[in-house]
N, C-alpha and C positions, 0 to 999 in steps of 0.2 A: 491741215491734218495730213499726216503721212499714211501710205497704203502699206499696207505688211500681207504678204499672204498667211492664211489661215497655221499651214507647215509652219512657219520661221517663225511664227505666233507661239505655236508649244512647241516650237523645240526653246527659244529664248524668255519662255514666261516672264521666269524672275528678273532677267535685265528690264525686260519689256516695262514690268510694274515699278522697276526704280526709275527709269527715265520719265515715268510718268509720274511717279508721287515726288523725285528731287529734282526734274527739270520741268516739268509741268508741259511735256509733251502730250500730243492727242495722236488717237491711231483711227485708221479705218481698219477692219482684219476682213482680205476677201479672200472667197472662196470661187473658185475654177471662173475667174475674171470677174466677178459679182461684189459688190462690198453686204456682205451679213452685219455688219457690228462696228459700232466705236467705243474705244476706249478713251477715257479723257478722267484727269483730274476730277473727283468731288469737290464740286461748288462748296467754300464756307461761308459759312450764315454766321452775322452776329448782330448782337442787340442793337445795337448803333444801327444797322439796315433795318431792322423790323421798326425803331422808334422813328426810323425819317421815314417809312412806308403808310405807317400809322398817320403820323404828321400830313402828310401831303394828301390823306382821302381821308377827309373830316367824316366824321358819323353821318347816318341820316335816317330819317325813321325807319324806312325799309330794313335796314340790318344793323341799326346800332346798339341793340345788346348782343348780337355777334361781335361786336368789334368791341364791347365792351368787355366781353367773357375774354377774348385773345389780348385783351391790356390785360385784363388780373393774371396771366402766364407769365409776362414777361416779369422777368426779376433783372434789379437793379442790383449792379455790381457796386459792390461797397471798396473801395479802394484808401489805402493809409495814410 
């Protein structure tokens, strides 16, 4: 993760946010030698992770109509 001071943070925002959403850079942003914040890419989520998530912790009585309720969400992609 790179440091950026807080200044060159807003003065280059919008670069800032493309290196990170098209190069999939992370930032630290410090302020007067301290790091305050990271910037980094949004984690994507998709079905495929939540159905081998599912998969690999089998129900158990303690919370299996929790896990039951979080299957009826997942929707299956219907593909041509």
């Amino acid at each position: 993760m790179t440091d950026i001071s807080a200044t060159e943070a807003a003065r280059t925002f919008s670069r800032l946010l493309d290196t990170i959403e098209h190069g999939g850079r992370s930032y630290t942003i410090v302020r007067h030698g301290r790091p305050v914040a990271h910037l980094a890419p949004v984690a994507a989520g998709s079905g495929a992770a939540v159905k081998d998530l599912l998969r690999a912790h089998r129900p158990d009585a303690a919370w299996r109509d929790d896990l039951d309720e979080l299957r009826g969400l997942v929707q299956v992609e219907e593909r041509p």
